[in-house]
MARBA-3410 file (N, C-alpha, C, O; in Angstrom, 1 decimal):
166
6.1,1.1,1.9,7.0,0.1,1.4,8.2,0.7,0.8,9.4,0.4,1.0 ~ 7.9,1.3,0.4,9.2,2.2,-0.5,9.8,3.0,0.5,11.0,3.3,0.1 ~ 9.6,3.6,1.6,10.3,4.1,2.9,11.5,3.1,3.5,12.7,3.3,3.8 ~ 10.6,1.7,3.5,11.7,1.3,4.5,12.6,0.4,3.3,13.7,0.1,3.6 ~ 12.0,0.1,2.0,13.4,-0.3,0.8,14.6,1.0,0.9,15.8,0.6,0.9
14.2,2.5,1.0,15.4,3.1,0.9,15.8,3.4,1.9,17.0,3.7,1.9 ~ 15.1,3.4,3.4,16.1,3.3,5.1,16.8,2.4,4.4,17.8,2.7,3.8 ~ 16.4,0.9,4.5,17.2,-0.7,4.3,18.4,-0.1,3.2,19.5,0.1,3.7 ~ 18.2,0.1,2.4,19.2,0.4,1.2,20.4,1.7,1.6,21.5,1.7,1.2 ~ 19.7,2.9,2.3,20.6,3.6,2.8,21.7,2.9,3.9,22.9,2.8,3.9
20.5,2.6,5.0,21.6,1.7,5.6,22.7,0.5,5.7,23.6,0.2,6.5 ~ 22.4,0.2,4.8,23.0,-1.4,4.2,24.6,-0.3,3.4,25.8,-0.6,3.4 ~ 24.0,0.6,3.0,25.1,1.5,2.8,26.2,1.5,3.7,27.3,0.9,3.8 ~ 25.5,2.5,4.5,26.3,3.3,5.6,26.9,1.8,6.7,27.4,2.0,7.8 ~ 26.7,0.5,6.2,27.1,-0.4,6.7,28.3,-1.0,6.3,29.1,-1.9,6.8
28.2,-0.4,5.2,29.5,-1.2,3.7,30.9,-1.2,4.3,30.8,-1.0,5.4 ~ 31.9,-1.4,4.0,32.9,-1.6,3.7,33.2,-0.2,3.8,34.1,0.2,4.5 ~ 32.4,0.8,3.0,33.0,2.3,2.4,32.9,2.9,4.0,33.5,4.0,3.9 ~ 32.7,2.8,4.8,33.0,3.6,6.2,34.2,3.2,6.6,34.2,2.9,7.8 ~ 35.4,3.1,6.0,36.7,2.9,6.3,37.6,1.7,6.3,38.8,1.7,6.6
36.9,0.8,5.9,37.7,-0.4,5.6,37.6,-0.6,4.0,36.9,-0.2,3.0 ~ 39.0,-1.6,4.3,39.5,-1.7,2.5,39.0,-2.9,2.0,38.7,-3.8,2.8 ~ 38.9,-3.1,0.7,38.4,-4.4,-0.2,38.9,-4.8,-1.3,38.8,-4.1,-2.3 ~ 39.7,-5.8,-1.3,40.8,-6.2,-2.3,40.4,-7.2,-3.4,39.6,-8.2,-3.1 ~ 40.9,-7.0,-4.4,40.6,-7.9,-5.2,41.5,-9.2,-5.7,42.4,-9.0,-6.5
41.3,-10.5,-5.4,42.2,-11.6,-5.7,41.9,-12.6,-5.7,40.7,-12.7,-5.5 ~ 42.5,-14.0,-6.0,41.7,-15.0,-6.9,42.9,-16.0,-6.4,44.2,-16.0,-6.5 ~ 41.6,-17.0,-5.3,42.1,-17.9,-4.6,43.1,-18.8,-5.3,43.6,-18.7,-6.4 ~ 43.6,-20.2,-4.1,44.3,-21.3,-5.3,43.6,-21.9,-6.4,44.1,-22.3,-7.5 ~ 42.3,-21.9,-6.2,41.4,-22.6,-7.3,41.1,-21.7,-8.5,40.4,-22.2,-9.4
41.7,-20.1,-8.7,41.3,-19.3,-9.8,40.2,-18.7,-9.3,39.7,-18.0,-10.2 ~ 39.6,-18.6,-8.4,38.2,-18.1,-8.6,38.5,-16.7,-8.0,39.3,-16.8,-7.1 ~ 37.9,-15.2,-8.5,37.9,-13.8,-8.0,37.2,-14.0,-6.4,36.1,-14.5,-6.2 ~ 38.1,-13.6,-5.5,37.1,-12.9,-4.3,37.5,-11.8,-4.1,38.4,-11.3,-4.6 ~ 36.9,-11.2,-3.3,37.1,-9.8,-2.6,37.5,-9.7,-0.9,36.9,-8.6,-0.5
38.0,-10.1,-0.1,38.5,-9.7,1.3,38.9,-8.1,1.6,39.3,-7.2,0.9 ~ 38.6,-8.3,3.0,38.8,-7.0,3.4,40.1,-7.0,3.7,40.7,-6.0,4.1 ~ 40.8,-8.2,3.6,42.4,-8.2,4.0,43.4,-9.5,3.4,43.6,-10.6,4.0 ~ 43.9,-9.1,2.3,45.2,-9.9,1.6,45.3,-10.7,2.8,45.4,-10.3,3.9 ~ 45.3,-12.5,2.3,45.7,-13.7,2.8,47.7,-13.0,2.1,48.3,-12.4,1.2
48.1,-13.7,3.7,50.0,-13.6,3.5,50.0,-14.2,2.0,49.2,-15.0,1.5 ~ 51.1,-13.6,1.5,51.6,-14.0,0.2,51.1,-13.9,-1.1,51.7,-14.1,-2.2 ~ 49.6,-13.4,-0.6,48.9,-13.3,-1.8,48.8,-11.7,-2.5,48.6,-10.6,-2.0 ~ 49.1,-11.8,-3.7,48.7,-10.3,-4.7,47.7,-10.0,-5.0,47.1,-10.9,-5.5 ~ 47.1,-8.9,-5.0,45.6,-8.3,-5.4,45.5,-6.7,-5.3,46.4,-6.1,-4.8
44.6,-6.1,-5.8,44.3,-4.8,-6.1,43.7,-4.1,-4.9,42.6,-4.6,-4.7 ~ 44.0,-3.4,-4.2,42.6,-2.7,-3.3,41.7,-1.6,-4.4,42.2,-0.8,-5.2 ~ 40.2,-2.1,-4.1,39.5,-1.5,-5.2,38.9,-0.5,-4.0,38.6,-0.8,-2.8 ~ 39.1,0.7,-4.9,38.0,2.4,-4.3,36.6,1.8,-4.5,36.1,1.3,-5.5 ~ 36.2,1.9,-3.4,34.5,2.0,-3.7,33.9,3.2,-4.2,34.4,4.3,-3.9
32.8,3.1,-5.1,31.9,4.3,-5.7,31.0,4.7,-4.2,30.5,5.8,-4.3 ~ 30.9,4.5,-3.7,29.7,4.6,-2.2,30.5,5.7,-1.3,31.7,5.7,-1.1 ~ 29.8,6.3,-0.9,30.3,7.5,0.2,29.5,6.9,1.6,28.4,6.4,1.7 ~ 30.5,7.1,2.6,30.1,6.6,3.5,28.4,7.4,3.8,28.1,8.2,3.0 ~ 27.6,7.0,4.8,26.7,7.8,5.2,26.3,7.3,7.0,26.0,6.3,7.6
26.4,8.4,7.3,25.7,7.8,8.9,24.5,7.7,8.8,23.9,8.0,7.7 ~ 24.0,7.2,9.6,22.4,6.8,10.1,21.4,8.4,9.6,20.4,8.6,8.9 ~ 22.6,9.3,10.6,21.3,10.7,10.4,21.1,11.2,9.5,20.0,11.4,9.2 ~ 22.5,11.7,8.4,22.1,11.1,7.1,21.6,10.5,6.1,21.2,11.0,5.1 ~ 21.6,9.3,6.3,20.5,8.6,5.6,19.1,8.7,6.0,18.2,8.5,5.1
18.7,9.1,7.5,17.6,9.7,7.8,16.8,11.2,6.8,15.8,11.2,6.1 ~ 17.8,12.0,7.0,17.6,13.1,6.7,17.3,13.0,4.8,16.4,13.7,4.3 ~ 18.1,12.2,3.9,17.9,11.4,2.6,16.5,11.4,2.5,15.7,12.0,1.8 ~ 16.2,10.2,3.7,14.8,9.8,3.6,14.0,10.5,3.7,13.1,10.3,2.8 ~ 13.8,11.6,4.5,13.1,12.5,4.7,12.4,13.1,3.6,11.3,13.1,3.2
13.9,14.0,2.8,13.9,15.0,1.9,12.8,14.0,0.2,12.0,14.3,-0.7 ~ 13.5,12.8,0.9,12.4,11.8,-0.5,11.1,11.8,0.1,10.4,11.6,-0.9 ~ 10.4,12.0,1.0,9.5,11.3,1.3,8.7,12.8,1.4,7.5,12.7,1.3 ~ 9.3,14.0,1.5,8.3,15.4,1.5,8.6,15.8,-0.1,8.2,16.9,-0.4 ~ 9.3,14.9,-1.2,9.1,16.3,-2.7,7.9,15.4,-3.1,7.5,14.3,-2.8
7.5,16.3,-4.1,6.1,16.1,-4.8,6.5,14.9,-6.1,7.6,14.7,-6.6 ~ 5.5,14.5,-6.3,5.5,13.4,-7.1,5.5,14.3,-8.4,5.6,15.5,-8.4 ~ 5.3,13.4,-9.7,5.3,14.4,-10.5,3.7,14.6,-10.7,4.0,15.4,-11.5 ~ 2.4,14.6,-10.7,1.3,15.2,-10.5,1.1,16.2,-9.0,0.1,16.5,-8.5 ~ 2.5,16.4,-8.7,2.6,17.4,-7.6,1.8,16.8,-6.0,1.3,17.8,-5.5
1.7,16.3,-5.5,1.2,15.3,-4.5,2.8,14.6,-4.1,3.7,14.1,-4.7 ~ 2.5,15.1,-2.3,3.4,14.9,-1.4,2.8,13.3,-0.8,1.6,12.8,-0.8 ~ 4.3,12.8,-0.3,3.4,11.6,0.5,2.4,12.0,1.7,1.4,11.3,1.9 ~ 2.6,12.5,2.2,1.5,13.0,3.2,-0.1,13.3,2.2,-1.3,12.9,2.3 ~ 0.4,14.0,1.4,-1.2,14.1,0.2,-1.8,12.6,-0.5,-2.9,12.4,-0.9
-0.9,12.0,-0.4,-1.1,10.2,-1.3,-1.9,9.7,0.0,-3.2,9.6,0.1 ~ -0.9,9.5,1.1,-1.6,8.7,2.3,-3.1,9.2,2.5,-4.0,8.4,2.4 ~ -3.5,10.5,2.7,-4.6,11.3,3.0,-5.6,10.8,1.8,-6.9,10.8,1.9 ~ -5.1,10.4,0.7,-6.2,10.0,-0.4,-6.5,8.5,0.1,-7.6,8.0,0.2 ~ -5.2,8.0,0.4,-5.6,6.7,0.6,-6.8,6.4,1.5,-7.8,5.8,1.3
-6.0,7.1,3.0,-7.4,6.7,3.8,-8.3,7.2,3.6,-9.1,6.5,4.2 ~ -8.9,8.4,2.9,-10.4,8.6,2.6,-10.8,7.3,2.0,-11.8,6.7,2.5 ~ -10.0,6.7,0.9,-10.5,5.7,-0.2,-10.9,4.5,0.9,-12.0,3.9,0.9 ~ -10.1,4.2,1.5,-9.9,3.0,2.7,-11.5,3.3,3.5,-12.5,2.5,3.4 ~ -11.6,4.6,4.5,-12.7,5.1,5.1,-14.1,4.9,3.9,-15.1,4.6,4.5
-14.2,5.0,2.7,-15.3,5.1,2.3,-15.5,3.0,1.3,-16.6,2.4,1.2 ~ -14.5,2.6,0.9,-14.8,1.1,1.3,-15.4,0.3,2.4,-16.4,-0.4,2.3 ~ -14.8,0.6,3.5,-15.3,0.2,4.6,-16.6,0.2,4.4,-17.3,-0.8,4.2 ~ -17.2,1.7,4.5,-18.3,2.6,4.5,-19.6,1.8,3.1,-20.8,1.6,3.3 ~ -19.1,1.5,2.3,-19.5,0.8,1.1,-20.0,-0.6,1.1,-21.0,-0.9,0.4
-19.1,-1.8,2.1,-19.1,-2.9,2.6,-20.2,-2.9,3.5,-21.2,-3.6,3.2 ~ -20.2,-2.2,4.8,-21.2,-2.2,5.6,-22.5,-1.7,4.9,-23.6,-2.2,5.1 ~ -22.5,-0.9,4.2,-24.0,-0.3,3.2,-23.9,-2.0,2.6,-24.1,-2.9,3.4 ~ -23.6,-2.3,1.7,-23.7,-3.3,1.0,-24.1,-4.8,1.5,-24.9,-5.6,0.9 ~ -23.5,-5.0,2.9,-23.9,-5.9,4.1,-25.4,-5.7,4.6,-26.3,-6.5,4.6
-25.6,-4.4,5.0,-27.0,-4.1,5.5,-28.3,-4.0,4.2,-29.5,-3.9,4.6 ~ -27.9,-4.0,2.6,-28.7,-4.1,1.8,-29.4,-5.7,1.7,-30.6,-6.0,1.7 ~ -28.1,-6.7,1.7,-28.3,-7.8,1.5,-29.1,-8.6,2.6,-29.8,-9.6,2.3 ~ -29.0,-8.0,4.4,-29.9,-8.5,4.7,-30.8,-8.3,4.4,-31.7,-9.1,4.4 ~ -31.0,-6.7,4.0,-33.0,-6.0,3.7,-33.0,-7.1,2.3,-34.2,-7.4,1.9
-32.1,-7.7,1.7,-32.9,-8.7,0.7,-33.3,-9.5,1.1,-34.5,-9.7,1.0 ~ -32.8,-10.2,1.6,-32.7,-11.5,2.0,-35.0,-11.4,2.7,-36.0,-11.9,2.3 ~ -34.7,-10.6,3.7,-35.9,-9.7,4.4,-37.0,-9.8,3.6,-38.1,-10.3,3.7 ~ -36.4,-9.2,2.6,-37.8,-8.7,1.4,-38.0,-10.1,0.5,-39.0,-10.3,-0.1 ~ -37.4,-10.6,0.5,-37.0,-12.0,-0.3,-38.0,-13.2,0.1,-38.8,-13.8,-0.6
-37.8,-13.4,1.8,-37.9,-14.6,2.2,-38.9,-14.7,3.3,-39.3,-15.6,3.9 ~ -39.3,-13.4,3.4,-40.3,-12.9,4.8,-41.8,-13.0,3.9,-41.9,-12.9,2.7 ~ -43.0,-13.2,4.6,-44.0,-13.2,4.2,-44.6,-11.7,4.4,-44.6,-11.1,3.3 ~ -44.9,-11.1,5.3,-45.5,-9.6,5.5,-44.3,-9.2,5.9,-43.6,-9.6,6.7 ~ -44.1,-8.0,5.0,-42.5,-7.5,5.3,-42.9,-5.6,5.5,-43.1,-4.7,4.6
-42.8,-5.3,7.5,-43.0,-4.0,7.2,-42.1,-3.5,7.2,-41.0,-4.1,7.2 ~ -42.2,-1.5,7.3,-41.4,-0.4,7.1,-41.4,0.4,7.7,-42.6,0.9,7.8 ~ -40.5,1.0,8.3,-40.0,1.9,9.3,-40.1,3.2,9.0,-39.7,3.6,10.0 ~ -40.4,4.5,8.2,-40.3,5.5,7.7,-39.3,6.4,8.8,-39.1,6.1,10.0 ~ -38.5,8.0,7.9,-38.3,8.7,9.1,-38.6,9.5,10.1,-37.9,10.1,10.9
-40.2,9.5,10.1,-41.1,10.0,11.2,-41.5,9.1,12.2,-42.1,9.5,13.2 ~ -41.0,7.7,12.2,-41.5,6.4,13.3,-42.6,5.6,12.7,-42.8,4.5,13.1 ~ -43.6,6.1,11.7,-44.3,5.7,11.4,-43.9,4.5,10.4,-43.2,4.6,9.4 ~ -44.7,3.0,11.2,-44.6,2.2,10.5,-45.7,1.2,9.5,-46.8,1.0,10.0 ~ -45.5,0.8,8.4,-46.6,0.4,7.4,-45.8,-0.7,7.0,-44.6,-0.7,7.1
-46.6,-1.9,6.4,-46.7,-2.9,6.0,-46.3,-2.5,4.3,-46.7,-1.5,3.8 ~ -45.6,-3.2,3.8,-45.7,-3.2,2.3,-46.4,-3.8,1.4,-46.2,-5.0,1.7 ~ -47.2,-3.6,0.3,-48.4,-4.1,-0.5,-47.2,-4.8,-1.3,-46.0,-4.3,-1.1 ~ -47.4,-6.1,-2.6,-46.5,-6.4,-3.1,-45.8,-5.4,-4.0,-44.7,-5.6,-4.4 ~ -46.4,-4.3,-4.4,-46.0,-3.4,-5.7,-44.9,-2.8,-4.8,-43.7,-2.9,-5.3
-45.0,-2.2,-3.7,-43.9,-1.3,-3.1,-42.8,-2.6,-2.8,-41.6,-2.5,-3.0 ~ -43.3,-3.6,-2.3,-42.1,-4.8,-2.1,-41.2,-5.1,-3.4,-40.0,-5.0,-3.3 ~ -41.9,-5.4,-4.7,-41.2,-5.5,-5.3,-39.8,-3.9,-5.9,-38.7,-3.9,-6.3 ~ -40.6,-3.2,-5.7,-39.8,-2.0,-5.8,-39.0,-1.7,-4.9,-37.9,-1.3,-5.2 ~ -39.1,-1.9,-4.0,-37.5,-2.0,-2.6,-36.8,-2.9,-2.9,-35.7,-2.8,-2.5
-37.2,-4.2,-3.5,-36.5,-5.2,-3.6,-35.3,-4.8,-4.9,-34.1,-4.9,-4.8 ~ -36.0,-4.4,-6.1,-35.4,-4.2,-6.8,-34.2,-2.7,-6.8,-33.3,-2.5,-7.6 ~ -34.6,-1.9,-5.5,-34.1,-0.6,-5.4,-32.7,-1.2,-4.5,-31.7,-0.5,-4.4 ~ -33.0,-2.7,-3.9,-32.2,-2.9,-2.7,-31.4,-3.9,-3.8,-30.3,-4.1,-3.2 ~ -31.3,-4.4,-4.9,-30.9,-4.8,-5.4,-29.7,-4.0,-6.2,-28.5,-4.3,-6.1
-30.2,-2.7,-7.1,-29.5,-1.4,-7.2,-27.8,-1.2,-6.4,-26.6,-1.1,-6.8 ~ -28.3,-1.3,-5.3,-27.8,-0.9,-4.4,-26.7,-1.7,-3.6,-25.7,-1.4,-2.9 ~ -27.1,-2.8,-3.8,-26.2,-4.2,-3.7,-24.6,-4.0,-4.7,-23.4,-3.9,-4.5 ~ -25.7,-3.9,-6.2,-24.7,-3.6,-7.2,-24.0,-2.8,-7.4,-23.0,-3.0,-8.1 ~ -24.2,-1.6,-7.0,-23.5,-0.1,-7.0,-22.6,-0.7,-5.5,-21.9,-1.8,-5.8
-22.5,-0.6,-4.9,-21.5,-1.5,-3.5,-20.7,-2.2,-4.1,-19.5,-1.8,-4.1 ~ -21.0,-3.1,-4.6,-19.8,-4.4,-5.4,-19.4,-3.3,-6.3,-18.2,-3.5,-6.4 ~ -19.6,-2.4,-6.9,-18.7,-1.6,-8.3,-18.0,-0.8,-7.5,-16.8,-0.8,-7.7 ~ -18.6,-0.2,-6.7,-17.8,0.7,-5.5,-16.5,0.0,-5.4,-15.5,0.1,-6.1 ~ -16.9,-1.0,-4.2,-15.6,-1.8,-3.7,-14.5,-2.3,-5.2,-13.3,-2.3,-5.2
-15.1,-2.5,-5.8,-14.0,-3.1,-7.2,-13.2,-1.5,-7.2,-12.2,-1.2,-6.6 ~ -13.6,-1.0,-7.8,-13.2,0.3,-7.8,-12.1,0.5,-6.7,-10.9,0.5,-7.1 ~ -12.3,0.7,-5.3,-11.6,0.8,-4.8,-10.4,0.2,-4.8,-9.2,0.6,-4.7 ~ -11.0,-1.1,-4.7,-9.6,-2.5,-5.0,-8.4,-2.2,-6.0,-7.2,-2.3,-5.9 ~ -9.4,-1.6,-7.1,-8.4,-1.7,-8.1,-7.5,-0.1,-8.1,-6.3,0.1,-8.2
-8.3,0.8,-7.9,-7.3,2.0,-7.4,-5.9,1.8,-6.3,-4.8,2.2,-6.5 ~ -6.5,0.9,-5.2,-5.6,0.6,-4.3,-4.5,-0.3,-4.9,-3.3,-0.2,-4.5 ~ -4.8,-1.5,-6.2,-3.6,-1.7,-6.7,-2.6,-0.9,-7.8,-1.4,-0.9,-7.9 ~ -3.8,-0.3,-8.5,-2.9,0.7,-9.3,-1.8,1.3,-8.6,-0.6,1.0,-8.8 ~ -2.4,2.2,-7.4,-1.5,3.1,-6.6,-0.2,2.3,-6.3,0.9,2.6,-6.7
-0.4,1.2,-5.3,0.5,0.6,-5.1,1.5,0.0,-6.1,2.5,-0.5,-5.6 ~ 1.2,0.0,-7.4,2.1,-0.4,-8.8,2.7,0.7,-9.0,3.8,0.6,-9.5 ~ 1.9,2.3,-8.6,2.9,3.2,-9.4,2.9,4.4,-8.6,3.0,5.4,-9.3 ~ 2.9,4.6,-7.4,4.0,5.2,-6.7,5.0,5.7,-6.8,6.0,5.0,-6.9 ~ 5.1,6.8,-6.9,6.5,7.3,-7.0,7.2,8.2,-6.3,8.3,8.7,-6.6
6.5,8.4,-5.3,6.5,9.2,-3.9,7.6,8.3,-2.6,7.7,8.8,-1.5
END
C-alpha cells in the first residue's frame, strides 16, 4: 500500500506543471484567486516558482526503490516484513484447517454413539466413555488454542498494517 501511495505521489509529481510549464497567479472578474498555466489577454498576475523538481519516471522509480530496501527503524527491510508476513499468513491458514478438523472430531465425539480410534500403528479401538470424555475435552483445548491463534494473528496483521514504516 505504501509502494504504490509513493509511485502515485512521485508520479503525480513528475506530472506537475514543474516539468516546464509556467503557473500564474490571478484573480478572475469575480475576485476569486486562480492559478493558469497561461495569463487570459489583459490580465496581470505573478508567475509563481514551484518548490517541486521535476522527476522522470526512472527517477521516481529508482526513489522508490532506495525506500523500499532501507531498514525500518527495528532494522527490518521490506523484503524481511513481507517474509514475516507470509510465515504469519502460512501458519493461520495452518491454524484454521487444525481448528476445522478439531471441530468435526467434536461434533464426532459429541453426537456419535460408539465413537472409534485410529492410532499411529493402524490399530483401531473403540473408546470407553472415560477416554471419550478426555478427547472430547482435549479436542475442546484445541478448538480454543486455534481461535486465540487466529485472533492473534488478526490482530498482528492489523497492528502491522497501522504501523509500517517500511
Amino acid at each position: 500500500m505504501l509502494r504504490v501511495t509513493l509511485l502515485s505521489a512521485l508520479l503525480a509529481v513528475a506530472a506537475t506543471p514543474a516539468s516546464g510549464q509556467k503557473i500564474y497567479k490571478t484573480t478572475d472578474q469575480n475576485g476569486t484567486t486562480i492559478y493558469p498555466e497561461s495569463l487570459p489577454p489583459g490580465a496581470s498576475g505573478k508567475e509563481l516558482k514551484p518548490r517541486i523538481q521535476p522527476v522522470t519516471p526512472a527517477e521516481a522509480q529508482a526513489k522508490l526503490e532506495a525506500l523500499t530496501t532501507r531498514p525500518n527503524k527495528a532494522g527490518a527491510t521490506r523484503s524481511d516484513n513481507d517474509a514475516v508476513q507470509q510465515e504469519m499468513e502460512r501458519l493461520a491458514a495452518r491454524d484454521k484447517e487444525n481448528c476445522a478438523a478439531a471441530r468435526k472430531n467434536l461434533e464426532v465425539l459429541s453426537n456419535s454413539g460408539r465413537v472409534q480410534a485410529t492410532y499411529n500403528h493402524g490399530q483401531i479401538d473403540y473408546l470407553d466413555e472415560e477416554a471419550r470424555r478426555a478427547r472430547t475435552e482435549r479436542t475442546r483445548r484445541q478448538i480454543q488454542g486455534a481461535s486465540n491463534n487466529s485472533n492473534f494473528f488478526v490482530s498482528a496483521r492489523k497492528y502491522r498494517a497501522q504501523n509500517r514504516s517500511v
